[in-house]
C-alpha positions in Angstrom: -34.9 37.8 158.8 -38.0 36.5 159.9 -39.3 40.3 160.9 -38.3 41.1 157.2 -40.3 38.0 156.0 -42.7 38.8 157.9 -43.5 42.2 156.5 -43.1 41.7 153.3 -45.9 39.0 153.3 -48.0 41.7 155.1 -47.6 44.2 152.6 -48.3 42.2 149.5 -51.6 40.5 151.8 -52.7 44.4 152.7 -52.3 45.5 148.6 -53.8 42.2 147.2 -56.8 42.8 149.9 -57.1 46.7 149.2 -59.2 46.6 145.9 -61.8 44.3 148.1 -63.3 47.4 149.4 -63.9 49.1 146.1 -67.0 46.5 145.5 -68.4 45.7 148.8 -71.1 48.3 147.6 -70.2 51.0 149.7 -68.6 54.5 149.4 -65.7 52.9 147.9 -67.0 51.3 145.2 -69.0 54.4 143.7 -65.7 56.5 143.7 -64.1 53.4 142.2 -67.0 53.4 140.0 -66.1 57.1 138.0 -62.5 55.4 137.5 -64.3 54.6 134.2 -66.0 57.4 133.6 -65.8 59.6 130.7 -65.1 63.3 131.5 -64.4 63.5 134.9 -61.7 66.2 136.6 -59.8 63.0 137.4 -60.0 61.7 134.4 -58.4 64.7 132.6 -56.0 64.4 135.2 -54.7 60.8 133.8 -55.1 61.4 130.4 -52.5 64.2 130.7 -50.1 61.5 132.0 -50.9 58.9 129.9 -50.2 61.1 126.9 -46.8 61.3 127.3 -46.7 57.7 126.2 -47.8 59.0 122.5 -44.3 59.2 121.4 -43.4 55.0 121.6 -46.8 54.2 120.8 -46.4 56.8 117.3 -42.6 55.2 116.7 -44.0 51.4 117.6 -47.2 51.3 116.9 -47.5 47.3 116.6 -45.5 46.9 120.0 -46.6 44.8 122.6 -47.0 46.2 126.1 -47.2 45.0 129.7 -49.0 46.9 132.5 -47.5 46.6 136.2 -49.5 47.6 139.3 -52.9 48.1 137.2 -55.5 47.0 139.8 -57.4 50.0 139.0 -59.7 48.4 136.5 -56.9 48.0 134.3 -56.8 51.6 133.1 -53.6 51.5 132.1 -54.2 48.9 129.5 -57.3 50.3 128.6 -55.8 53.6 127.4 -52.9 51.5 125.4 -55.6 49.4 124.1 -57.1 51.9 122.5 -54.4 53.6 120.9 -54.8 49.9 119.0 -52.2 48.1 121.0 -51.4 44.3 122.6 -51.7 44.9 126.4 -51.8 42.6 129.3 -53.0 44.4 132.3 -51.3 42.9 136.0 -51.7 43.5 139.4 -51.6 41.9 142.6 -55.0 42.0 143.4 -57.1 40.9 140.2 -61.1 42.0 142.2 -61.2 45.0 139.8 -59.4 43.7 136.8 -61.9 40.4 136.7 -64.6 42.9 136.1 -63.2 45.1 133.6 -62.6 42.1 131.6 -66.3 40.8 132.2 -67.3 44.3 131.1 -65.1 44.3 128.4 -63.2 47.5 129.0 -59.7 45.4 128.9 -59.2 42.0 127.0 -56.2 40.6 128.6 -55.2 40.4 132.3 -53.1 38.4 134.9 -52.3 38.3 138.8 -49.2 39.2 138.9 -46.4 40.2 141.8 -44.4 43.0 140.3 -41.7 41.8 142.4 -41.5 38.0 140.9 -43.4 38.6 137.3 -44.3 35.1 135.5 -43.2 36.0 132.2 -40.0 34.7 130.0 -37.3 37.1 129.3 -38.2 39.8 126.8 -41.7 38.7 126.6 -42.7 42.8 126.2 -41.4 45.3 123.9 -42.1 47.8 126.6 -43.4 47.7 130.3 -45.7 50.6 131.9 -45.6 51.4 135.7 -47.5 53.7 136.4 -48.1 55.6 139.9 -47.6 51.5 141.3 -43.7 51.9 141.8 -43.9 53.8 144.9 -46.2 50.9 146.4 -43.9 48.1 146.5 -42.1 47.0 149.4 -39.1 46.6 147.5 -39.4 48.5 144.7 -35.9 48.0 142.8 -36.9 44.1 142.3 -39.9 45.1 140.5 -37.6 47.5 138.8 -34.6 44.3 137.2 -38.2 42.5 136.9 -40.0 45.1 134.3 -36.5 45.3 132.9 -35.9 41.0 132.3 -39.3 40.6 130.4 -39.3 43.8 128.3 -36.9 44.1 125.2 -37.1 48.0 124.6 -38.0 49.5 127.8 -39.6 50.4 130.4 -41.5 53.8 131.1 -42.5 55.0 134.7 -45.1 58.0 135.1 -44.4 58.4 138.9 -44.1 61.0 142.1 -40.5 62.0 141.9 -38.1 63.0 144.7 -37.5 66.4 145.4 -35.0 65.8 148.2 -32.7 63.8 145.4 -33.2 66.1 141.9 -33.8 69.7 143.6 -31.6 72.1 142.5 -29.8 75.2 144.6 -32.6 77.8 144.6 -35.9 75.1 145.6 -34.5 74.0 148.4 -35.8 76.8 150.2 -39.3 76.7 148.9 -39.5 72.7 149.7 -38.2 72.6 152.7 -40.7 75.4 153.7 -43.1 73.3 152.0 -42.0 70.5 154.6 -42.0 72.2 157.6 -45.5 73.2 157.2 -46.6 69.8 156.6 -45.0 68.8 160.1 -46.6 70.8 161.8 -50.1 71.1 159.9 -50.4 67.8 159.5 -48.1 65.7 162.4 -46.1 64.1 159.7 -42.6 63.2 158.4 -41.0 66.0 156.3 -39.1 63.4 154.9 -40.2 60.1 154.4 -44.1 59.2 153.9 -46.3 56.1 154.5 -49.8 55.1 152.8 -52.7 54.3 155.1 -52.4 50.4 153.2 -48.9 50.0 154.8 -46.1 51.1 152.3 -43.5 53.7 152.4 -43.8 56.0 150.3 -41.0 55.2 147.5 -40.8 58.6 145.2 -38.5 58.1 142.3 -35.3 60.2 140.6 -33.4 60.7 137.7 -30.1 60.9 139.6 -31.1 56.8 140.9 -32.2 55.7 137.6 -29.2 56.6 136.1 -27.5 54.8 138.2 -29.1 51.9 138.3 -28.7 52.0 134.6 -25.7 52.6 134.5 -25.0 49.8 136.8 -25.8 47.2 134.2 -24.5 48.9 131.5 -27.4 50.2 129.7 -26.7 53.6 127.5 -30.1 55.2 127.5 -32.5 57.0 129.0 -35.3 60.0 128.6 -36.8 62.3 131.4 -40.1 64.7 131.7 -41.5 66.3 134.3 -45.0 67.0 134.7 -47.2 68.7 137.2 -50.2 67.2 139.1 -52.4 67.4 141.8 -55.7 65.5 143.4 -57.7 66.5 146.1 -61.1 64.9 147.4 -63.7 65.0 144.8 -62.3 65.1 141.6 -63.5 61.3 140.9 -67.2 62.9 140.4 -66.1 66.6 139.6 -66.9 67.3 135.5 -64.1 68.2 133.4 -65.4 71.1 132.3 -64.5 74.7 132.0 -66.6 76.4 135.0 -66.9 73.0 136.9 -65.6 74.5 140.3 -63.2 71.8 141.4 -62.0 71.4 138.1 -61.3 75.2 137.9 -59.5 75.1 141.1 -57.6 72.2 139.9 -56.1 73.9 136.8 -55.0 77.0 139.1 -53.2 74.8 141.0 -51.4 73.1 138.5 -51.0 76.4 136.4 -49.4 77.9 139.8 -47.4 75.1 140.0 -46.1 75.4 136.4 -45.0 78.8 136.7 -42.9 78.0 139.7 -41.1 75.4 137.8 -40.8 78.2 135.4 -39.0 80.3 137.6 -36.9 77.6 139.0 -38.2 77.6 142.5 -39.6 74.1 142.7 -39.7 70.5 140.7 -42.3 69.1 138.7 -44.0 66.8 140.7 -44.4 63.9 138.5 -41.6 62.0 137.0 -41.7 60.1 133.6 -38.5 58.4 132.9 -38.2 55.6 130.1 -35.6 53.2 130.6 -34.1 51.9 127.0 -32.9 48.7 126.9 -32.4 49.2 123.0 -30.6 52.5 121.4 -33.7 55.2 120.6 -33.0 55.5 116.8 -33.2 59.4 115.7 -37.3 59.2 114.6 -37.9 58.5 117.9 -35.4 61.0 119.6 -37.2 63.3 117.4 -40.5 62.3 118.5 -39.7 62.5 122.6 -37.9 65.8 122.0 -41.1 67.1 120.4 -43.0 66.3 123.7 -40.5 67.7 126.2 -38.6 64.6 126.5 -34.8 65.2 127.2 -32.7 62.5 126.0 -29.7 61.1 128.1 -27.3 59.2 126.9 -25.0 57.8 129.4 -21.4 57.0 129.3 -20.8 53.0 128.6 -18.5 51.1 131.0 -15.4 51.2 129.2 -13.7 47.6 130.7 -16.4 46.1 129.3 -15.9 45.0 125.8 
């Protein structure tokens, strides 16, 4: 027990410590610096996530949101904030999000531990993870915790799990995929750590529904999306013969066509968790961005 302790107070200390290095003045804090920026190559890359949140924010456009593992200036919050919307921006570390306030890029933030959030029940009408889930040393709290102090949902944008939600004919291709990265790169084909001490804690549809399931909620709604980053897209421009961001749209265009064919996943996951039935605008709406829509069987001894 006290070894489990023990590491669990490490890993939120090594997280709430890791933003310190991004304004020491250094190397860090001029990459952390184009986090901001307008029209950068990694830049494009969020906004292409973050626009699959357009279909709640058209349905609810007076809802209030809550952003979970948003150290990063608070981006998260900053892009719901301009579609217009309530946000409070949280992390465990608040270095970063103290500044973005000061320079008014977000308007409301709090430290927060996703695992043991401060806030009353329902206190949300949706909660945003994104790319923050697979940080935590116990993820699944944070999960029941985005879940207790939201009243319609939740909505992850995350890395998903290929060894859970490949089908038949990627296996090959992601084993191969694997293998390589074994022997390439001396690590784990299957299970991944971050240099700042966490294990790498990829999401799937097939757990989600479970875990809904499992406290009887009816609802959910999947998309996959490709993405990639490699070293220097923070300062690369997003522009048409920009060479990184050139190479970067091959790679994700390569990518798509290989989902195409059925011969790998989408690496990104963005699952939305309803507590509260979709109505049929908003089925409507997610269909019309690639959203499918699953409704799960309810436990029938429950009345």
């Amino acid at each position: 027990m006290d070894n489990k302790n023990n590491f669990i107070e490490k890993s939120y200390n090594s997280h709430e410590s890791h933003y310190s290095k991004f304004i020491d003045g250094g190397e860090y804090e001029n990459t952390a610096q184009n986090w901001c920026t307008q029209g950068t190559a990694d830049g494009w890359r969020h906004q292409r996530l973050y626009d699959n949140l357009l279909p709640l924010i058209e349905r609810y456009p007076g809802a209030a949101w809550l952003t979970v593992g948003d150290g990063r200036y608070g981006s998260d919050a900053h892009y719901l904030q301009e579609k217009g919307l309530n946000v409070i921006a949280t992390d465990i570390s608040d270095v970063l999000l103290k500044v973005a306030k000061e320079r008014g890029y977000i308007k409301q933030y709090q430290k927060e531990n996703a695992e043991a959030l401060s806030f009353k029940d329902n206190s949300f009408d949706f909660v945003l993870c994104k790319e923050s889930y697979h940080h935590f040393p116990r993820p699944v709290l944070a999960l029941y915790e985005m879940l207790r102090v939201s009243r319609k949902g939740i909505v992850f944008i995350e890395p998903g799990d290929s060894y859970i939600d490949s089908g038949f004919m990627q296996i090959p291709l992601r084993n191969l995929k694997y293998f390589a990265r074994k022997i390439i790169r001396k690590r784990s084909i299957k299970h991944d750590f971050e240099v700042v001490g966490n294990y790498v804690y990829r999401l799937s549809k097939r757990e989600l529904e479970k875990i809904a399931l499992g406290i009887n909620l009816g609802d959910l709604a999947f998309r996959g999306i490709n993405d990639y980053y490699f070293k220097g897209l923070d300062s690369a421009k997003a522009e048409k013969w920009d060479r990184s961001f050139l190479k970067l749209r091959i790679i994700i265009g390569i990518q798509n066509i290989l989902c195409k064919l059925g011969l790998i996943d989408y690496t990104m996951l963005i699952a939305i968790i309803f507590k509260a039935e979709p109505d049929k605008e908003l089925r409507k709406l997610l269909k019309s961005y690639s959203f499918k829509v699953i409704d799960l069987p309810r436990n029938p001894y429950l009345k």
